[in-house]
Backbone as CSV, one residue per row, in Angstrom:
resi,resn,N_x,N_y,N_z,CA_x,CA_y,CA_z,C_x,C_y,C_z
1,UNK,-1.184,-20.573,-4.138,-0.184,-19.876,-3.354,-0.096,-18.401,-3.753
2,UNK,0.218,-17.808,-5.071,-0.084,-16.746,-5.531,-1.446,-15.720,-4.857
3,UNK,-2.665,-16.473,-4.776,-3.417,-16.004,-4.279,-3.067,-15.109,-2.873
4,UNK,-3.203,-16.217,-2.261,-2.718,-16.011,-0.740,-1.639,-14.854,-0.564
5,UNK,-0.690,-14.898,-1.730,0.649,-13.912,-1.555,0.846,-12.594,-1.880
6,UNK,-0.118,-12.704,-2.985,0.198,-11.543,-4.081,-1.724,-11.042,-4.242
7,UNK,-2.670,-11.836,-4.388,-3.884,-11.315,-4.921,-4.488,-10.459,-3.773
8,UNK,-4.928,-11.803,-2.606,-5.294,-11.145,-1.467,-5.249,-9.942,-0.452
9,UNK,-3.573,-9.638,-0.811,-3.070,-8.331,0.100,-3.411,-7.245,-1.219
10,UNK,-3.210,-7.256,-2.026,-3.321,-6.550,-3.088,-4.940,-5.867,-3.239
11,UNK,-5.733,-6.646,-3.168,-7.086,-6.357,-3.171,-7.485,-5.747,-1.964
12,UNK,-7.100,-6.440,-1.138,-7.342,-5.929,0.662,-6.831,-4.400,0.906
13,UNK,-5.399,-4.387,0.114,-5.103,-3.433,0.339,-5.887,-1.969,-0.804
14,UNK,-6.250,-2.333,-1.942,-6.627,-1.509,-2.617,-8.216,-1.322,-2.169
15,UNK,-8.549,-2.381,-1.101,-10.279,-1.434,-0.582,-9.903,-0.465,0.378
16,UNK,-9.077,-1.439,1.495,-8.840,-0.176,2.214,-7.932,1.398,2.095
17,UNK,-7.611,1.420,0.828,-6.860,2.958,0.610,-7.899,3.763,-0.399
18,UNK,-8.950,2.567,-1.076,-10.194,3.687,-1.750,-10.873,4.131,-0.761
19,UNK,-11.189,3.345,1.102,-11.905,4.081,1.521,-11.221,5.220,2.540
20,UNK,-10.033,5.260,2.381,-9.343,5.973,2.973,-9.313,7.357,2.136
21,UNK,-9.359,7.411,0.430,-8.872,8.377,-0.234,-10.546,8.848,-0.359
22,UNK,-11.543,8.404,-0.349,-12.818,9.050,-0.204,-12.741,10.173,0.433
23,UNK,-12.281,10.357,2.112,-12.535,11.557,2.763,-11.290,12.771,2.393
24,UNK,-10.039,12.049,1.575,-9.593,12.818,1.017,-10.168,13.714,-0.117
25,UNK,-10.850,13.236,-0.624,-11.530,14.161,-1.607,-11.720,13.493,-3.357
26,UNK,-11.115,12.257,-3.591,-11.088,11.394,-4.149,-12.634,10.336,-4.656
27,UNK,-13.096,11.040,-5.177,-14.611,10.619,-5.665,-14.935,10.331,-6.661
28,UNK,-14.208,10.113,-8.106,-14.064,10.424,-9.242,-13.852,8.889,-9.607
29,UNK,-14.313,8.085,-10.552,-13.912,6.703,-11.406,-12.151,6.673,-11.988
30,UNK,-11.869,7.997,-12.297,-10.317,8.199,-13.039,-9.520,8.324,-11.580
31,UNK,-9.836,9.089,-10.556,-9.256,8.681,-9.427,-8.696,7.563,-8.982
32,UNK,-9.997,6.592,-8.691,-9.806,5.802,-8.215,-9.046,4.526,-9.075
33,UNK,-9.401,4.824,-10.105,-8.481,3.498,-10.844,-7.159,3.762,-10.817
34,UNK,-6.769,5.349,-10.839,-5.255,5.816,-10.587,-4.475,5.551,-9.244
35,UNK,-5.439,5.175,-7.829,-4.629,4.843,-7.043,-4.803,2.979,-7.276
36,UNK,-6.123,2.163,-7.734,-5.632,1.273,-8.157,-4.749,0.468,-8.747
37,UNK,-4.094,1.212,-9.459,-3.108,1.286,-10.495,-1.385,1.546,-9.810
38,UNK,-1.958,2.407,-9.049,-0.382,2.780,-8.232,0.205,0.877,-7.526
39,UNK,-1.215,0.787,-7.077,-1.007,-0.386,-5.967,-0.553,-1.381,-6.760
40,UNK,-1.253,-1.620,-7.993,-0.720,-2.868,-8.583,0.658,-2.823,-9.111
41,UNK,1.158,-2.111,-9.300,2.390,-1.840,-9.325,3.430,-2.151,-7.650
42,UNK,2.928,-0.748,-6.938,3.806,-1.171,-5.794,3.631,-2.530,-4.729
43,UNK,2.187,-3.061,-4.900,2.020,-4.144,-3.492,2.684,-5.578,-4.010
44,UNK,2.089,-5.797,-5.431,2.762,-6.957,-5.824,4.732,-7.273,-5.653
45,UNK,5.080,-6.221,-5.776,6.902,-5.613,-5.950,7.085,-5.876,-4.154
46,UNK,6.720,-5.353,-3.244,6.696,-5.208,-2.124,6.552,-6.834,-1.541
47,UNK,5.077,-7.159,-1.583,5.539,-8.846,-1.512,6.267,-9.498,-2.079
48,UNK,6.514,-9.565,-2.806,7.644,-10.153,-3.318,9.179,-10.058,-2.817
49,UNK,9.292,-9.027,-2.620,10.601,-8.153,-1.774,10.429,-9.013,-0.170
50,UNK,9.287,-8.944,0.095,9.229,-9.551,1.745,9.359,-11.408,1.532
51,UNK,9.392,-11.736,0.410,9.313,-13.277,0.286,10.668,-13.448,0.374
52,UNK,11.543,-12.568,-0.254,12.573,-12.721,-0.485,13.589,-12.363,0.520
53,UNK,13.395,-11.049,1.241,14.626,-10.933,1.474,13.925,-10.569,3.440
54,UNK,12.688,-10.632,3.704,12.345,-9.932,5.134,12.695,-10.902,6.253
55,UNK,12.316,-12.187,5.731,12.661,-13.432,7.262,13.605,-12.866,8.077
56,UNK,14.730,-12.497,7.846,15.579,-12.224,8.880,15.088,-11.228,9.770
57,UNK,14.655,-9.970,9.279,14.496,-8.737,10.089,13.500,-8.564,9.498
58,UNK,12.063,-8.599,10.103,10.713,-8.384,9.444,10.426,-6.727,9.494
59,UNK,10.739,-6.477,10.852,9.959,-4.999,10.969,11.049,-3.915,10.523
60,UNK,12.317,-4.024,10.679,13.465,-2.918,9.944,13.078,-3.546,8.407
61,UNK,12.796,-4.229,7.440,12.465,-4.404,6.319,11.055,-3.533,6.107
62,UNK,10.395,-3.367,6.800,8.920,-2.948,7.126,9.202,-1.439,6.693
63,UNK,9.689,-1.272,7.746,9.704,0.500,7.939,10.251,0.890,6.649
64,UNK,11.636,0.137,6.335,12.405,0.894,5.449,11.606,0.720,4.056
65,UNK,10.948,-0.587,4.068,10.209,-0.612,2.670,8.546,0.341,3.014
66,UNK,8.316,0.795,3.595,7.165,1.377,3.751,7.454,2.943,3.466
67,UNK,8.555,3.255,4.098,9.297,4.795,3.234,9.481,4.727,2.268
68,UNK,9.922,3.583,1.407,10.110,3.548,-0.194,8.598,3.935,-0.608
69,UNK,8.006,3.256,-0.225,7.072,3.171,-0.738,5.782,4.436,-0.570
70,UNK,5.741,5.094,0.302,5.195,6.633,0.603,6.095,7.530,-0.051
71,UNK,7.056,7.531,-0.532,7.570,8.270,-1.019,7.083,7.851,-2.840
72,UNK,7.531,7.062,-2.782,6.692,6.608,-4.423,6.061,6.524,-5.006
73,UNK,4.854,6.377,-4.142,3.244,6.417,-3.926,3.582,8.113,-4.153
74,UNK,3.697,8.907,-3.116,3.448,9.937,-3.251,3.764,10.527,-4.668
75,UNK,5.126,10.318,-5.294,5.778,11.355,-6.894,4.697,10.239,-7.747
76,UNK,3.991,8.868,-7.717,3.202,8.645,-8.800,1.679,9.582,-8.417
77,UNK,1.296,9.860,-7.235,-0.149,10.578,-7.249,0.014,12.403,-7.260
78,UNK,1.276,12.274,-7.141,1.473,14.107,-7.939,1.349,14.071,-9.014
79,UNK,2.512,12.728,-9.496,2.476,13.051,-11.243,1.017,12.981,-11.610
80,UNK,0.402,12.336,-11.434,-1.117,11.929,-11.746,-1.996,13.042,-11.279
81,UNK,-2.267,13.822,-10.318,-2.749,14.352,-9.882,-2.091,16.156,-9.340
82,UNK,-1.564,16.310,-10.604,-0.933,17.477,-10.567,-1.393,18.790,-10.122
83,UNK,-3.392,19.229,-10.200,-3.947,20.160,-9.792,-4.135,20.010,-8.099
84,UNK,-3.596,18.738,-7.470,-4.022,18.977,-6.010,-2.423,19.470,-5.242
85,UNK,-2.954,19.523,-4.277,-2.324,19.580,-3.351,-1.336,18.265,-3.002
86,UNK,0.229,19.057,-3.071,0.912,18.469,-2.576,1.144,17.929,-1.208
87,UNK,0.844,18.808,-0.178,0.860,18.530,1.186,-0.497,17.588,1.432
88,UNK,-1.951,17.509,0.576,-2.266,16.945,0.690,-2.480,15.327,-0.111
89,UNK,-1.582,15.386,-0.974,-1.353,14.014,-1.505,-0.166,13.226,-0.622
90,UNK,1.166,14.178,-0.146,1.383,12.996,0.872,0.785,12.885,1.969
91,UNK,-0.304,13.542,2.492,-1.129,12.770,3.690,-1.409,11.486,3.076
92,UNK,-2.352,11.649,2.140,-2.947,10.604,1.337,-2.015,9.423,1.324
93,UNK,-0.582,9.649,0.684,0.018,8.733,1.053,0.361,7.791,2.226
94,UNK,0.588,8.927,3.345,1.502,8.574,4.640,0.391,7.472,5.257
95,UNK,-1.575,8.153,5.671,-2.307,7.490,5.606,-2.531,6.112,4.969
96,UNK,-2.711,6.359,4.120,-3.251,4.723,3.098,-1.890,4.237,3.644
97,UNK,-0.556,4.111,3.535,0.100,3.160,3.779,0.591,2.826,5.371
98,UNK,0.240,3.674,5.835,0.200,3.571,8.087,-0.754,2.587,8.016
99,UNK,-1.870,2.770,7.761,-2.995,1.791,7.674,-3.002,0.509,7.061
100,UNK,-2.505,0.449,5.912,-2.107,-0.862,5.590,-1.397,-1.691,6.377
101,UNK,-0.153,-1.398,6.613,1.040,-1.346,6.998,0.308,-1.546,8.667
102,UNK,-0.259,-0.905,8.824,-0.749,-1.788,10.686,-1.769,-3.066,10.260
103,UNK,-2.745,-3.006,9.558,-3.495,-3.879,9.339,-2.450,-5.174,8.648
104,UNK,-1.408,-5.095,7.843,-0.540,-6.311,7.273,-0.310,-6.909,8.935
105,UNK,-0.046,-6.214,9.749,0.675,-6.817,11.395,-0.506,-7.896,11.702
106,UNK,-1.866,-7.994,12.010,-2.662,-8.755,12.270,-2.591,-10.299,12.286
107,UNK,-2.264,-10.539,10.518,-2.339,-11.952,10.237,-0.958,-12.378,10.979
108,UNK,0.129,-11.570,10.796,1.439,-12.136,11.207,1.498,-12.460,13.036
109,UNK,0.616,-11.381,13.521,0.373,-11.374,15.175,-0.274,-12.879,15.451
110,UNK,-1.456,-12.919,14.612,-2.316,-14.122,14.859,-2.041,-15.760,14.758
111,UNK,-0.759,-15.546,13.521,-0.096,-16.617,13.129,-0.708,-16.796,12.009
112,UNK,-1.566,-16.203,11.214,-2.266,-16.396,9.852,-1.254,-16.305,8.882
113,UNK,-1.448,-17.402,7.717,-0.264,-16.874,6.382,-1.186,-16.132,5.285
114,UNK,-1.198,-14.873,5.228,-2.190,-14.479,4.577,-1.386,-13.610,3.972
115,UNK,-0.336,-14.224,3.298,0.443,-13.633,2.223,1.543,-12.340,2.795
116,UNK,1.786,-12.429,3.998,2.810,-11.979,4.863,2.184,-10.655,5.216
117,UNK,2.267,-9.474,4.133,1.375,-8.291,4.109,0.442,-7.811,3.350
118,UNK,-0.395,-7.006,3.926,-1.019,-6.321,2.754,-0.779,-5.666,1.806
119,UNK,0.204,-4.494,2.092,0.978,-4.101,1.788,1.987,-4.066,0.617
């Protein structure tokens, strides 16, 4: 069950934001384990949050936890990444998590339980 809830979106989600942060400019081994790192922190917290409290209102839980979370994402890849660009680390953010965050909709559209989101 864990798998399904917590591993799967977690992984899913950390390919698709390395290949998202590639054309950002993100090419580096210390990079990439730093947005790895962000995720394992925020996706696991996030499912969990949707196990708990989203059944009632899936997509106002969505949005509002998806702003938490671009915003958080964003102050951990400044702190981390202090010589870039701010305007362009929250693209980086807003991106990687729009994208997730549409791709989590799929399994739920299809009727798949594939751990609610990616996200």
């Amino acid at each position: 069950m864990w798998v399904n809830y917590y591993l799967w979106p977690l992984l899913i989600t950390v390919i698709v934001e390395l290949v998202i942060a590639f054309p950002f400019g993100f090419k580096k081994v210390k990079e990439f384990l730093a947005i790895v790192l962000v995720n394992i922190v925020t996706n696991p917290l996030l499912n969990f949050a949707f196990r708990m409290i989203a059944a009632r209102n899936y997509f106002a839980f969505l949005l509002a936890s998806e702003i938490l979370v671009i915003v958080f994402e964003y102050f951990l890849l400044v702190f981390t990444f202090p010589q870039r660009s701010r305007k362009r680390l929250l693209a980086l953010s807003l991106v990687m998590n729009l994208v997730t965050s549409v791709l989590s909709l799929f399994p739920i559209l299809f009727g798949l339980d594939f751990g609610l989101i990616f996200r």
